[in-house]
DRENTI-703504 format. One record per atom (N, C-alpha, C): x, y, z; residue in three letters. Coordinates in steps of 0.05 Angstrom, whole numbers, plus 5000, padded with zeros to 4 digits. Last residue first. Layout:
N
XYZala ...
! end
This chain:
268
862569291648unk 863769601644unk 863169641672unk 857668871630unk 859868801638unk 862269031655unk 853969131593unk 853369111625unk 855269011635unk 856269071542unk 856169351565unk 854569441585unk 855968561538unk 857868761538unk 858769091547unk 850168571528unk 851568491553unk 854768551554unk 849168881482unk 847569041514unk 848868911539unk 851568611441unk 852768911450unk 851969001478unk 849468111445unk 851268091451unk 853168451467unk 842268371450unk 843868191447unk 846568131452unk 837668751470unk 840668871461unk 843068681453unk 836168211511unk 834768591499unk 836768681496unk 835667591488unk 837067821506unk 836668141493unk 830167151495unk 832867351484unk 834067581504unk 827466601509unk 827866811513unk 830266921505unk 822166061515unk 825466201501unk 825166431505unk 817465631521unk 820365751546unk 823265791527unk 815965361473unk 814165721496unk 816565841513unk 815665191414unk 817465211434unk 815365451450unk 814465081357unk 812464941383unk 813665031413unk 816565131321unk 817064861327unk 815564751362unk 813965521307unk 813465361286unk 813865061294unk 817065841339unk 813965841347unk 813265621327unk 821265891327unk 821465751355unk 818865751360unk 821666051272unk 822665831280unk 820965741308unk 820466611293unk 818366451271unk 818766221279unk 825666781320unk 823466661333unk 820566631317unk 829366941289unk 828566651295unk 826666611310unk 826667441275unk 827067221253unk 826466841262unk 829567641317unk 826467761311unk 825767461292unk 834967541328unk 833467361337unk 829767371332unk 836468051296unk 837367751291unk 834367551293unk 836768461340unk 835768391314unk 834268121305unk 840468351381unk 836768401380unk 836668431363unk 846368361360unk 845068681373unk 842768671373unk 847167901357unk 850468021357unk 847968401363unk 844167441403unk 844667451370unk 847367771385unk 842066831439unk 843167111441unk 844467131405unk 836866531476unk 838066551454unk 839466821451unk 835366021518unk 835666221515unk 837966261491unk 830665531543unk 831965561525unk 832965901520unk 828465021588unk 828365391578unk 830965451554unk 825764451573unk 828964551580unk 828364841573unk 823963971564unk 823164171569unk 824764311590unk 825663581517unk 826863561549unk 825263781573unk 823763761478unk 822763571477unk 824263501509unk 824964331474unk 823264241479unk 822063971481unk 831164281470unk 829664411494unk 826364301489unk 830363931413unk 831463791447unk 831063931467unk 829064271387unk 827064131391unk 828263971416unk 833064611383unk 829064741390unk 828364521397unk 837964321358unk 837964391391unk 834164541399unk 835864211316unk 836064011335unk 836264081362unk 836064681290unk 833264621294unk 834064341313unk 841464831285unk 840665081307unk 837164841313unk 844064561247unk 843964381279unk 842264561298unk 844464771202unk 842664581207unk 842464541237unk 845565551215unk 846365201218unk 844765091226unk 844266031208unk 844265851183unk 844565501192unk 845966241268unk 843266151256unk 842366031225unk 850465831300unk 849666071283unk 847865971272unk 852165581350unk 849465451335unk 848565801312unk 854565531411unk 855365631387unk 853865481366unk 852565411482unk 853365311451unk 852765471426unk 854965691536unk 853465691516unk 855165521491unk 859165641582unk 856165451584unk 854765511556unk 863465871575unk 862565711562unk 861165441568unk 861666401598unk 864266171612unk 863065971605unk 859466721569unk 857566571597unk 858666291603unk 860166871519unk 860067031541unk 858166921560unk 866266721486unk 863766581503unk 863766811526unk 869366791426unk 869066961458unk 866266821470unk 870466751384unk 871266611396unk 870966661426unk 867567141352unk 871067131346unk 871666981373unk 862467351338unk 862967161361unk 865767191372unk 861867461282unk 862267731304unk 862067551335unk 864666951254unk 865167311257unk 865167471285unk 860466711256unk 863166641274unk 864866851282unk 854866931284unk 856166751261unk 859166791275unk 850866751338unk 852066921320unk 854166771302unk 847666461371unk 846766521347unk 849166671324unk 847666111423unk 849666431424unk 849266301386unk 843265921469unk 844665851440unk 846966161439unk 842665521529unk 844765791523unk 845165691493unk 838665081560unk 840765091539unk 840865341536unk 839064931635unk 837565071604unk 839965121586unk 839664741677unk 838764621663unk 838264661629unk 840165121716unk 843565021706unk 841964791690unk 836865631744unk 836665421715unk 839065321705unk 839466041759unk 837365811781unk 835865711762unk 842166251731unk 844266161753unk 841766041776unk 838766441697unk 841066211679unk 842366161712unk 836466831718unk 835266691714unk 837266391704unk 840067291724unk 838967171750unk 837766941741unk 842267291669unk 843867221693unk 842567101713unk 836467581657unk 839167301637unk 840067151663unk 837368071684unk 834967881684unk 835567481665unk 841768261654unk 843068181691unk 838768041688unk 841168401602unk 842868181612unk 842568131646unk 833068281596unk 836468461603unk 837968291608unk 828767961559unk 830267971581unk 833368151584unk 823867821509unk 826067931516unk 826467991546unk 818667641501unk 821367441498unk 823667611508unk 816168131497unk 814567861511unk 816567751525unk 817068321447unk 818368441465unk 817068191489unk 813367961415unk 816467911409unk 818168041434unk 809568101425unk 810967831427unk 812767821426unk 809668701410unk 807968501440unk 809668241450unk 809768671360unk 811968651361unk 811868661392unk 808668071328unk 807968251334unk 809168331355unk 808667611283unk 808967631304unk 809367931312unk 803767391224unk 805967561230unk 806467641264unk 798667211218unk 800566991226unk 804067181223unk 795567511200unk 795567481228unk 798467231236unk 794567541152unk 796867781165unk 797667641193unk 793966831135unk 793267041137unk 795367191151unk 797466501107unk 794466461096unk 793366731109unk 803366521059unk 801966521084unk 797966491078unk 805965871023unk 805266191031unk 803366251051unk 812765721066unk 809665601055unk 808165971046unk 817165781083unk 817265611051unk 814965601042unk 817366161121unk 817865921126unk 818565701097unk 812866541082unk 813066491112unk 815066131116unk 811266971032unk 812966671042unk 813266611067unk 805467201003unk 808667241022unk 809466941026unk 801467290983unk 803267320958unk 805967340980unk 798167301017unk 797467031003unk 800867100984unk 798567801045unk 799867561057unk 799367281036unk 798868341031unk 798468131009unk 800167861024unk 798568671073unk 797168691058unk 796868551034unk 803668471111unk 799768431121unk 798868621096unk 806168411066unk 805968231088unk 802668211091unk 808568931063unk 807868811044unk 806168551056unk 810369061113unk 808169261103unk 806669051076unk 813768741116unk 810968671134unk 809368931120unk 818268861069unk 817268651076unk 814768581088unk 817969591062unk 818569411068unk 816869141072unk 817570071032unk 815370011061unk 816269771069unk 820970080996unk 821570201023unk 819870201043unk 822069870942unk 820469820957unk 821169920979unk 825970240894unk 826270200927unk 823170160931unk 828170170822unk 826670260851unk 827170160878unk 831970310767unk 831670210785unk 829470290804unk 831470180690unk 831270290719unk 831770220736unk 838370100695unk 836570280696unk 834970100679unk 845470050719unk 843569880717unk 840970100717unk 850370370733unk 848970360707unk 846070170694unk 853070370772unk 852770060757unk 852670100727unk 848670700801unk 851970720797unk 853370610784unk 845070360807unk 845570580788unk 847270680781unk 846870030843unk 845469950807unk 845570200798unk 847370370886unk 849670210879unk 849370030845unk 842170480897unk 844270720891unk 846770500884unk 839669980913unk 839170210893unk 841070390880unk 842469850958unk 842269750939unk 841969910910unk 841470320988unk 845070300982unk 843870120961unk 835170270995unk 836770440988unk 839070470978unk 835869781014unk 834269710998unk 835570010976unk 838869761066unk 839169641055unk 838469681024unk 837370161113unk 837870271090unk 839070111065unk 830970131141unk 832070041132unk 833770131110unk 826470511158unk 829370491169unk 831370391162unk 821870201143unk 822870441125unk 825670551136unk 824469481125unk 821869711131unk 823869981128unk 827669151110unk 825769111124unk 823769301130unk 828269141028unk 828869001055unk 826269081080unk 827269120961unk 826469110987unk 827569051011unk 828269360889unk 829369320913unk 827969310955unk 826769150828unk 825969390861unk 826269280881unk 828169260765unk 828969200794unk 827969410809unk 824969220702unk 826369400731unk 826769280735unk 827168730661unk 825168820676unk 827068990693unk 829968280639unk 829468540619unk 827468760633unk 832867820660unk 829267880662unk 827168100645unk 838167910648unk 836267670640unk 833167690646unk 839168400653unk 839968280631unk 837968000628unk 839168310711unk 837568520697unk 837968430668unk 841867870727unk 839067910730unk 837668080708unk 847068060718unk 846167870697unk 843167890709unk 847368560745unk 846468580724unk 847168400706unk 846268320795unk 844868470785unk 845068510758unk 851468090808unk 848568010806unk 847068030790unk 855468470802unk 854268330782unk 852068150783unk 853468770850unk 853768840826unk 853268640805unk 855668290890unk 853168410888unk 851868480859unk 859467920897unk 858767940876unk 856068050869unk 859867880958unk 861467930949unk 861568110918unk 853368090994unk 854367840966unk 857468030962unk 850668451020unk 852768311028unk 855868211014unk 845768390998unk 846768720992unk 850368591000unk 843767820972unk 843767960989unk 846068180988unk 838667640936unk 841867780930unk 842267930949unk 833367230921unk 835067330940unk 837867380930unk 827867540886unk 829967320887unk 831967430900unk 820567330903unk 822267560895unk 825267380891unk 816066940898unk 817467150880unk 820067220872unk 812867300952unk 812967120928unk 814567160906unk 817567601003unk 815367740983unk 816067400958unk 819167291059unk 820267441036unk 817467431011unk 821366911119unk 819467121101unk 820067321075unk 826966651124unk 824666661141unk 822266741127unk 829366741078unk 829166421082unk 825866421110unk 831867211089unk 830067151060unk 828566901064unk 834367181131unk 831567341135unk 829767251109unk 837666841107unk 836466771134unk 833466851131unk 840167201071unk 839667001063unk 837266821084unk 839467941092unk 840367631085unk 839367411081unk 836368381039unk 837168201058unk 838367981059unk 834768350986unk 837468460993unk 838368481024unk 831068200934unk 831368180966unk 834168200979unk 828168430888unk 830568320892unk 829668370924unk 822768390835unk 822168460855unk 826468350868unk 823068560767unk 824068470781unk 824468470814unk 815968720753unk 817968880761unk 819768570762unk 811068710727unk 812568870710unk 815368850717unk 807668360760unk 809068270743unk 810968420722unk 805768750796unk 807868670817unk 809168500785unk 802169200799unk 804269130772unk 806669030778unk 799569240845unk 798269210825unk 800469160790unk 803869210886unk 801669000889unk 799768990860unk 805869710872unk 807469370864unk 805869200870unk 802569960876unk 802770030847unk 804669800847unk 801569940937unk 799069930918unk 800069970891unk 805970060965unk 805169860960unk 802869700931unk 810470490914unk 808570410944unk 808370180945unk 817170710904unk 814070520894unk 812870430916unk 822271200896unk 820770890922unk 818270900900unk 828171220864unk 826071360866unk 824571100883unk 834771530879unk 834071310886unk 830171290874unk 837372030854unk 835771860835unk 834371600837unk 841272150898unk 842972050881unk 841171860863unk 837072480924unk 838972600917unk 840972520890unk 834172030951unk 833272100917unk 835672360908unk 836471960983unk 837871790970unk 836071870944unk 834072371030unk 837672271023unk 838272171004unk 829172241028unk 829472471027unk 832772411015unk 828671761045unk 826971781018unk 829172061005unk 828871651102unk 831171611081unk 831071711055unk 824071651135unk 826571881141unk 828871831115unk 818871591119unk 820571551099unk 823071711103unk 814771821159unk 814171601158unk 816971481138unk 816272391150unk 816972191177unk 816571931181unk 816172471097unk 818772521109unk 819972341139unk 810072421095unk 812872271074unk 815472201083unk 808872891124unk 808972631128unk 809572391121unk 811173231093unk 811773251114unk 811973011123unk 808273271046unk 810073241053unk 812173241061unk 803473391072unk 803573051063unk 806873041055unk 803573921085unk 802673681105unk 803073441087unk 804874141035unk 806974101052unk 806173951076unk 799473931010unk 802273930999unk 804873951018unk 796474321041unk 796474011046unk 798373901029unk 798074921041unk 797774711073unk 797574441066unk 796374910983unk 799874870992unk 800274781024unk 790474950991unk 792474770971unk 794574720981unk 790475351029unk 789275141034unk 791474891017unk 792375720993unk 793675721015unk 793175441025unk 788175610952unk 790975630946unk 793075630972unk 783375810984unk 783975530966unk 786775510960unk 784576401002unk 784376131016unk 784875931005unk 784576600947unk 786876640963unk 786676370988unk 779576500932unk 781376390918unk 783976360928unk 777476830977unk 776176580968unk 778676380960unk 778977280961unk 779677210985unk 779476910981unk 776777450913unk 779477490910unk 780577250943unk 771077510925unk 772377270912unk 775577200911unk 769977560999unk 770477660963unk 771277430953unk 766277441054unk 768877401041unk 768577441011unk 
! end
């Protein structure tokens, strides 16, 4: 091989791993691509783990999820908030620091609209944590919140084994709730997307998951040892509460795979 070839390789070589990485940017960060259009820009882990005091870290999840696990720190505005916007920019005004924006992982387009909505604002700079919460998690669990406490190790993140573990179809629900007339039925959802509809001819109790009373009813299934089943507005939801239901010691709970939408359209 010549020299001319040599060099010709290296340069080909060069641009094969340039477009292999990103590539893999792309699949690991399906959103990255959409929202830097409108100047969204992302920060890894490793440059907010190492200049995590430069930034205003914001959590733009809900209040719940913030309450369940959330980066040390950070301060909850959820993307939701009536008064998002200005949130933000008495925050920004008062910290004099970026903002970087997190929710749950890279699917998540919370963290993203956030972003793009400060900018739009006029709020600068801004960023997108976009590996989200457990990425952050199991690599700086001393700097995470679990519950109110900080964590001590990754390991104490539920996985997602366990979590599928807990899950049941609606007609596996059914068979099981109609040779258990013993077991409490929570129906989690806020009132909203409930609108008054019992879906289990109101054997279930209504216990949205902000409400104080959701921890009286964990502990009376388990202190009666009572199976306990929980339904949210689409499987989400319930990822969250079940920190709760392990914290309080509970084994016999189970969700519904697809939550309120999957039994609704097993109904059809």
């Amino acid at each position: 091989m010549n020299r001319l070839q040599t060099v010709v390789g290296a340069v080909a070589l060069g641009v094969g791993l340039i477009v292999g990485s990103q590539a893999q940017a792309a699949d690991e960060f399906p959103l990255r691509a959409q929202y830097a259009l409108v100047g969204v820009k992302p920060l890894d882990t490793e440059v907010l783990t190492k200049d995590r005091a430069k930034f205003t870290v914001v959590d733009v999840r809900s209040a719940y999820e913030y309450q369940t696990l959330h980066i040390a720190g950070a301060v909850s505005v959820p993307l939701t908030s009536p008064k998002f916007v200005d949130s933000l920019k008495s925050l920004s005004a008062q910290d004099k620091k970026p903002l970087v924006f997190y929710c749950n992982g890279t699917t998540c387009e919370k963290s993203y609209k956030a972003a793009s909505d400060a900018l739009a604002a006029g709020i600068k700079p801004v960023w997108v944590y976009d590996a989200g919460i457990f990425a952050w998690a199991k690599v700086n669990p001393a700097q995470t919140v679990l519950l109110g406490k900080p964590m001590t190790s990754a390991s104490q993140l539920i996985s997602k084994a366990d979590f599928e573990a807990h899950l049941l179809s609606p007609q596996e629900i059914d068979a099981r709730l109609a040779k258990e007339p013993n077991a409490i039925v929570l129906d989690v959802r806020d009132a909203e997307q409930r609108a008054g509809i019992s879906l289990f001819q109101m054997k279930d109790i209504h216990v949205p998951l902000d409400s104080p009373k959701l921890i009286e009813w964990v502990d009376k299934a388990k202190a009666e040892h009572r199976p306990l089943y929980c339904i949210d507005a689409t499987g989400h939801q319930v990822q969250w509460l079940q920190y709760v239901l392990q914290e309080r010691g509970l084994t016999q709970y189970w969700f519904v795979r697809g939550g309120a939408r999957a039994l609704y359209e097993s109904l059809k």
